[in-house]
N, C-alpha and C positions, 0 to 999 in steps of 0.2 A: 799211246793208249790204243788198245785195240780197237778195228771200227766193226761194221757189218758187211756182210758179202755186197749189198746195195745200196745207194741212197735212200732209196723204198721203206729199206727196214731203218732207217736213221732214223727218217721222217715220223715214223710212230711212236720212237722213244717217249717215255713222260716229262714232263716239264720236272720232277724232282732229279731226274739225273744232273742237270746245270749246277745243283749245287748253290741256289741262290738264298739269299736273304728269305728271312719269312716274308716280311712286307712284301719285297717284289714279287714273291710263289704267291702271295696270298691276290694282289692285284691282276697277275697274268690267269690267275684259275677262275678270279670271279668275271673275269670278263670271258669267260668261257672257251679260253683256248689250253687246250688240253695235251700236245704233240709238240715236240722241234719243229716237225714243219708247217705247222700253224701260226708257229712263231717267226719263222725264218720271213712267213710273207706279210709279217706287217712293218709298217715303217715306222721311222720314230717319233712321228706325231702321233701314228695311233696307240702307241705307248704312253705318249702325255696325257691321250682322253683319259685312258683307262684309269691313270694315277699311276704308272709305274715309270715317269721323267726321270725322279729323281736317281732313279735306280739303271737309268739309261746305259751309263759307261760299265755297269757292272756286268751288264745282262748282254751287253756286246763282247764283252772280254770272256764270259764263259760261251758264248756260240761259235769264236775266233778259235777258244782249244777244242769246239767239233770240225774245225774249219768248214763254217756254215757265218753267216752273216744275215743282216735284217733285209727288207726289201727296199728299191728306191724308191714304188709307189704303194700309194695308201691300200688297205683293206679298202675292196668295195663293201660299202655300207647296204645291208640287205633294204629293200624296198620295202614302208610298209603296207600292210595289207590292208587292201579296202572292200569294205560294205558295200555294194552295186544297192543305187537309193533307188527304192519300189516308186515306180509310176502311176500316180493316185489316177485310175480314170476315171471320168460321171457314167455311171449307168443310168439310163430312163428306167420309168417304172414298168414300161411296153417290153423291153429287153431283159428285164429282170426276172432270173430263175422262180420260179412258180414251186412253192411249196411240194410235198409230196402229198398225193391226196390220202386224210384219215385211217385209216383202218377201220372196219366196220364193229361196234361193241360186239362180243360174245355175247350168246343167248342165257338167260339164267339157270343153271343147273337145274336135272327136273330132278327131284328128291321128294320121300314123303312128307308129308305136310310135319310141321311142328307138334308134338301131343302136349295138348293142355288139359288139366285138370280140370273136372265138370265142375260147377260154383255151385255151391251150399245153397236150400231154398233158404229163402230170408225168415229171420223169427219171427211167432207169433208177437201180436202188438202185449201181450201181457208179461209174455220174457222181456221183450224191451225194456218195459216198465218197472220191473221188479230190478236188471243190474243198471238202469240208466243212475247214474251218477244225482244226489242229489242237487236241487235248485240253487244257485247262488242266491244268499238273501243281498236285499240291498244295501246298499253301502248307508253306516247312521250320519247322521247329520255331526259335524264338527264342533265341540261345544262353544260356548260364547266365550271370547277373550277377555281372562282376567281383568279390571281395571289395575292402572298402573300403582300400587301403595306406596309408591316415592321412596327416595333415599334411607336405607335399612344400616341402623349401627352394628357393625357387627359384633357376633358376640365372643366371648373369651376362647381362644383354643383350649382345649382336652388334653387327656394325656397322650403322651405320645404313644403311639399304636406299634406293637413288634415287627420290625423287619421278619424279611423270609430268613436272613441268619443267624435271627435271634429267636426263630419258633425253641418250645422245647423239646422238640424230634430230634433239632440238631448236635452233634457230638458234643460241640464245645460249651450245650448247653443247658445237658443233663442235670448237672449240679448247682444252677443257678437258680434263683428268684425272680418274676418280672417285677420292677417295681416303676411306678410315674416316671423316673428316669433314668431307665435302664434295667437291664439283669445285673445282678448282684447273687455273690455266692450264700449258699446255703448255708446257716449258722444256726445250727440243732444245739439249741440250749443243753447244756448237760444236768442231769435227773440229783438233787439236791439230796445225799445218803439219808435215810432214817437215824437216827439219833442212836448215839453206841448205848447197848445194854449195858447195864451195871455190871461191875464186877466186885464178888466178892475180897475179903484182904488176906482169906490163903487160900484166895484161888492159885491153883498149876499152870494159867494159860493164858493168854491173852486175846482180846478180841481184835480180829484184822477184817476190813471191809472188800472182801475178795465177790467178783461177779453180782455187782450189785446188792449181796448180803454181808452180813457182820458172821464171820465165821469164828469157830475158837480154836485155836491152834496151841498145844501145848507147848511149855517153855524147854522140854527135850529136845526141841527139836532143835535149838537152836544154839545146845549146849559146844557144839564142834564150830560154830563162829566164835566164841571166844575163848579165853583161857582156861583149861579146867580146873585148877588148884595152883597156886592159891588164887581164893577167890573172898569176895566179902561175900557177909549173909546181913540181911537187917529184919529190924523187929519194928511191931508198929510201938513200942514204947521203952525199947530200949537202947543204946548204943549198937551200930554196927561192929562187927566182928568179923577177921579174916582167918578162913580155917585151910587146909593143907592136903587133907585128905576126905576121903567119900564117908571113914568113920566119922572124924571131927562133924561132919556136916549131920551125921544121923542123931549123933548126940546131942546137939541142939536142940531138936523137939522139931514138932510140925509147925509151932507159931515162926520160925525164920525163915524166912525164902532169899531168893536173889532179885524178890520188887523192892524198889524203894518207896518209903511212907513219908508222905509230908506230914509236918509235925506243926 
């Protein structure tokens, strides 16, 4: 293994050159020896302080292949350092350093006086008069206390009075009735028809009750809902008859229609 020109330079190599164990690098660095030959000069107890005993034969056998070895005697243990204790003496109060005298106050800045605003002559006594605030009257007398009319039966509850979400401002309450027990929905009785006009027995038409009137709607119109021919015709006194065509039908006269006559 090659070495260095001197001991000198040995001496400063780092402790990772040895090639040791983590444990024992980590025990020799935390006790703060840093070089071979920092190491060379402790011995093998101050290797047990630090915690690196167990590692004793290993840590001799890599300094044997620097051909370097431990020391016979211990590191000297550095001295520690001491606080020199302050020596309380009694001073008299004769002896005792004497304040520093005052300082004398500064003078008041000379500056021109403050300006104040002249004060208002005082009102006459009949402006007083006129916005003085009127006289408090005095307080009335308390009137006399009830006598007591003794124990009162009370009387029947009312109806029940609308909640605020049963007012009828409310949406879900527009449509509703108030009634003793509640809202209840609105129920618009419906408008009872007027009674169907007569109809004649050759009349063309029929009455239907369309927007609240009886209108007359002719029987044309309704001729394409049912079959065209054949079709029956009836009389109000005699047998029905089914005819075929639109002549058959004219040839019958105006007394047959397509109403039927109860007989």
């Amino acid at each position: 293994m090659p070495f260095a020109a001197s001991w000198s330079a040995v001496d400063c190599f780092p402790i990772d050159d040895l090639l040791l164990c983590v444990r024992a690098q980590n025990a020799i660095e935390n006790a703060g020896i840093e070089t071979l030959g920092e190491l060379c000069k402790c011995a093998p107890c101050d290797l047990e302080e630090i915690g690196a005993g167990p590692y004793l034969e290993e840590i001799s056998a890599a300094l044997a292949s620097w051909r370097m070895t431990l020391s016979d005697k211990p590191r000297p243990k550095p001295k520690p350092k001491t606080v020199p204790k302050l020596r309380r003496t009694a001073i008299s109060p004769k002896h005792r350093p004497k304040p520093p005298h005052p300082l004398p106050e500064p003078p008041p800045p000379q500056c021109a006086p403050r300006f104040e605003p002249p004060k208002p002559a005082p009102a006459p006594a009949a402006v007083i008069a006129a916005y003085a605030p009127p006289r408090a009257e005095p307080p009335k007398p308390s009137p006399a206390p009830r006598p007591n009319p003794g124990p009162q039966v009370p009387s029947k509850p009312g109806p029940r009075l609308p909640r605020w979400w049963e007012s009828p401002g409310h949406d879900a309450n527009r449509n509703l009735t108030w009634t003793p027990t509640g809202y209840r929905p609105v129920v618009e009785p419906e408008p009872e028809p007027p009674p169907k006009p007569a109809t004649p027995p050759d009349a063309d038409f029929e009455w239907y009750y369309v927007r609240n009137q009886w209108v007359q709607v002719p029987l044309t119109l309704f001729d394409h809902h049912y079959r065209s021919y054949p079709r029956m015709m009836f009389h109000p006194t005699k047998d029905p008859v089914t005819v075929n065509s639109q002549e058959e039908r004219d040839a019958l006269g105006e007394e047959w229609s397509r109403k039927v006559f109860a007989k």
